[in-house]
C-alpha positions, 0 to 999 in steps of 0.5 A: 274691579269686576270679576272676569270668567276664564278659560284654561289652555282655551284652545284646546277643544281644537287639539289635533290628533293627527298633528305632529308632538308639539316640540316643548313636550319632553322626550318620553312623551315622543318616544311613547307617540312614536311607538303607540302612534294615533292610539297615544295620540287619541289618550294625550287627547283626552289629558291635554284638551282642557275645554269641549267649546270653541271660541265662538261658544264659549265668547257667547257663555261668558268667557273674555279671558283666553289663556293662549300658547303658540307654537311653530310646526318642526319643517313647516314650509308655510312657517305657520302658527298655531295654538298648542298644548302637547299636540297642535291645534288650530291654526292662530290666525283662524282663532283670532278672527273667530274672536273679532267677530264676536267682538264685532257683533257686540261692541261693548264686549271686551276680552284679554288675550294672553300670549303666555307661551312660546315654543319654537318661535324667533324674532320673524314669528314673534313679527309675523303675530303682531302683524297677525294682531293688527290686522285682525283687530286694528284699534280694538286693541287698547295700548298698555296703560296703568292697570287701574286706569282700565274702566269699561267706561274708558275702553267704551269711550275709545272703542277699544275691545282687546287687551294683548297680554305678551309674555316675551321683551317683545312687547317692550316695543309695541304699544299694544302688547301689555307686559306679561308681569302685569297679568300674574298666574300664580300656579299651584301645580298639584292634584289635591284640591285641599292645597290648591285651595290654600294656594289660592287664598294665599295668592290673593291674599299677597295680591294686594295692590300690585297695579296690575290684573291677577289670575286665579287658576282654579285648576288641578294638574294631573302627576304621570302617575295620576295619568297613568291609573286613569290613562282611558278616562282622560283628565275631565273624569278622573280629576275635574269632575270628582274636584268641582264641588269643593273648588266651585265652594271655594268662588262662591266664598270669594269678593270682586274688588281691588283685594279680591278675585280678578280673574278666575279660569278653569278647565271644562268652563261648563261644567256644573255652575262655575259661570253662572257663579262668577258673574254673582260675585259682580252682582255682590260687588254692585250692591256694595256700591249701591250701599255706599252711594 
């Protein structure tokens, strides 16, 4: 039970502020865009990219956890998909081959797609990403099994390196789509970083043994009028950095294991020694079973 870095809305670095509002976004957030245009555009920018690294780097900082969110553009001719978060991003395709060929280049490395939400898509686009998953990455996906029979040893032995995670009954009919019941994402949906805490102890406190993989979202949520007071500074200065202390206290005290951490995402993965502290709590959990062989 090793503890995996995430990233939270991982494609975001590629926000576009030239694209169009993505369509889940409620309507005086497309009244403001319609009147303020590209200077709206540019201050959601700075309260909907969540991270400053693409893929490839933060695949190389030790991310393997991707939160992914899929969309379809209004009138798109080309019926494309691409990454959103409030405004679009990059195009689907493009970020999963970025991830391949990482995976290419380091066989025994392996990551967790999370496919946790979809906006404006029908049956032909959910046909057309699973397509998209088998052509890119063939069998380096490993079909959904018991959560617990997921070693490194046995996805070594198979050559298997991605794990689809797909929120949608889609993934009842292909082999490769893991359910997305079993990759839980407790979400704590608030600006004060005391409940967040308490959230997140609780989660893992009822995770007990589910049989399935776990998230703990070490992530605050901006209110509107959180956004409001700090609408030019943007989501990284007025909330992340002023909470990271306290929150980065709060990995250093957790355990891997069954009853522990599985998953941990933030926003900004670089900032302070978030990643370096993850990996020690697999340090930790070696010299456990060091102690007991």
């Amino acid at each position: 039970s090793l503890v995996f870095l995430g990233s939270h809305d991982s494609f975001s670095f590629y926000i576009d502020e030239a694209s169009p509002v993505g369509p889940e976004q409620p309507e005086t957030v497309q009244n403001f865009v319609s009147v303020f245009g590209t200077v709206a555009k540019k201050l959601m920018r700075k309260w909907l990219a969540t991270q400053t690294m693409n893929f490839t780097s933060q695949l190389g900082a030790g991310i393997r956890y991707f939160d992914l969110r899929i969309s379809t553009k209004p009138r798109d001719p080309d019926n494309e998909l691409y990454f959103a978060h409030g405004l679009f991003s990059a195009k689907v395709k493009e970020g999963l081959e970025e991830i391949n060929a990482f995976l290419t280049d380091h066989p025994k490395e392996v990551v967790f797609l999370d496919f946790n939400h979809f906006y404006g898509m029908q049956k032909c686009h959910h046909e057309k990403l699973v397509q998209m998953l088998k052509d890119t990455y063939g069998n380096k996906m490993c079909p959904a099994i018991f959560a617990h029979e997921v070693t490194l040893q046995y996805l070594w032995e198979k050559e298997h390196q991605v794990l689809v995670f797909y929120h949608s009954p889609v993934a009842v009919e292909v082999a490769f789509l893991w359910p997305g019941q079993m990759m839980p994402a407790p979400w704590a949906n608030t600006t004060d970083t005391e409940k967040l805490i308490q959230f997140l102890q609780a989660s893992i406190t009822e995770r007990r043994k589910k049989g399935s993989f776990f998230i703990s979202q070490v992530v605050l949520t901006p209110k509107a009028s959180t956004v409001v007071k700090g609408v030019a500074s943007g989501l990284r200065e007025t909330i992340t950095e002023r909470a990271l202390p306290a929150m980065m206290e709060w990995v250093r005290t957790q355990k891997a294991g069954e009853s522990g951490v599985n998953i941990i995402t933030a926003d900004f993965v670089e900032l302070g020694d978030f990643i370096s502290t993850v990996i020690k709590l697999n340090y930790a959990l070696d010299e456990c079973e060091d102690d007991t062989t």
